[in-house]
C-alpha positions, 0 to 999 in steps of 0.5 A: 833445226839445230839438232839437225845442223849438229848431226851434219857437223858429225863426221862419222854420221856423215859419212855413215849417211852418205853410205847408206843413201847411196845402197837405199838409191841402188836399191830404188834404181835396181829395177832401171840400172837391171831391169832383167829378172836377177835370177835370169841367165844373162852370160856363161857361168864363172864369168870373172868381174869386168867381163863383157857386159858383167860389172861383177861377174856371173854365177854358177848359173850364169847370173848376174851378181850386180843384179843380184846385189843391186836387187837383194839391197831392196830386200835387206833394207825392206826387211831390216826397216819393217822388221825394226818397226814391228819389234818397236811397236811391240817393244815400246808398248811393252816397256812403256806400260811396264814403266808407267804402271810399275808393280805387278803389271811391271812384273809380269811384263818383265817376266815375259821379257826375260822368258824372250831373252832366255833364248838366243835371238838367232836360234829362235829365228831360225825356229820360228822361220822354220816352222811357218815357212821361209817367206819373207813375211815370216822372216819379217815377223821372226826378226820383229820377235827376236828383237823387242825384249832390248827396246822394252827395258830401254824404254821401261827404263826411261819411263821409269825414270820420267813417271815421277816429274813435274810435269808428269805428276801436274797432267796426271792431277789434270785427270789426263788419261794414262793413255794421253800421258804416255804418248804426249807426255813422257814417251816425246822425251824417251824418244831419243835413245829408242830412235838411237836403239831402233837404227842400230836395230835395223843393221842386226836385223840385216845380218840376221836375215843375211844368216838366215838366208845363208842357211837356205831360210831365206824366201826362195822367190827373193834375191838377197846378199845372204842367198848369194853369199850361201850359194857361193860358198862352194865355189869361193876358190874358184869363183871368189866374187860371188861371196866377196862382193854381197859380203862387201855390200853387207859390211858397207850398209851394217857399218854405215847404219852403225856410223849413223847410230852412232851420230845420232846417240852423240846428236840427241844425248844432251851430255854428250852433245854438251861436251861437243 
């Protein structure tokens, strides 16, 4: 309770908050504020902002950017939130039984980190979606990839660093099994900078998907800010909207996870939230 009253204290966090819930309620009402299909023609093309029954004006096709903004949000955050999620499991698993085991099991976990690492995130999405297909499935699972090896050294650190306490060491002379003193015992109190990591983890998977669908690997059957963004960069003299406004809707809701990463870190970081 008291970690929550201070996070509410924190003006950026809030902010940040208030900014992220208001795209994660576009996205929930996407389907009653446009209920027509975003890739449906619903006006004449290069319609400007303010248009008859166009709050942001139209495409080339005579699409409905609000609808596409409103309807790509559900698919950013979905695929920001599941992405994250996915290089979690793998992540945390993989630093945790590096930490607590140490030695060669230590070694060849971070051999393999550091085989990840050796190859640019990005480039290794676009490859991975490349080869098993652009759906959103596989993008889900390209980014979840690309994203675990700084989630596995921040929880092998914290591992790390806990296996040797008291109250490690008393459940391991209890007979504990590995398995129990890992999930009850060290990984609640490594559990603060790896939720901090996994929220900012969320905007980069965002961005990585924007590009990514920028390029055209996007799904096909999705509407999303990047798609808008890639179709629109033709035209951006002629009809400036189409790429501003997903720009804009990419920007705010990056920021606003960054605000609320940034919250919790000063929240849950006992030195920082002493000093405060």
């Amino acid at each position: 309770m008291s970690t929550l009253k201070s996070f509410l204290r924190h003006p950026t966090g809030m902010i940040g908050l208030i900014v992220l819930l208001a795209v994660v309620l576009l996205a929930v009402t996407a389907p009653w504020l446009f209920p027509d299909d975003p890739w449906d023609m619903v006006g004449a093309p290069f319609q400007p902002p303010f248009s008859e029954g166009l709050w942001l004006g139209s495409d080339m096709l005579g699409r409905d950017v609000a609808a596409g903004i409103a309807h790509g949000a559900r698919i950013s955050l979905i695929i920001g939130v599941i992405s994250t999620l996915t290089s979690l499991v793998i992540g945390v698993t993989i630093g945790a039984t590096a930490g607590y085991f140490g030695g060669k099991v230590d070694e060849v976990m971070m051999r393999i980190t550091e085989l990840f690492q050796t190859i640019p995130g990005f480039i290794l999405a676009i490859l991975l979606v490349a080869t098993i297909g652009p759906k959103i499935s596989n993008i889900i699972f390209a980014i979840g990839i690309v994203s675990w090896p700084p989630l596995a050294r921040l929880t092998r650190a914290e591992f790390m660093r806990l296996r040797g306490r008291e109250f490690v060491q008393a459940a391991v002379c209890q007979g504990q099994r590995p398995l129990t003193v890992v999930l009850r015992r060290i990984l609640p109190n490594a559990i603060s900078p790896i939720i901090v990591t996994g929220s900012l983890a969320v905007a980069g998977a965002i961005l990585i998907e924007s590009a990514l669908s920028f390029m055209g690997l996007g799904d096909p059957n999705l509407m999303s800010w990047g798609f808008m963004i890639g179709a629109a960069r033709t035209v951006i003299r002629q009809a400036w909207w189409m790429s501003v406004f997903p720009g804009l809707a990419i920007l705010l809701t990056v920021l606003a996870i960054n605000l609320v990463g940034e919250g919790l870190n000063d929240t849950l970081n006992p030195r920082i939230s002493r000093k405060r």
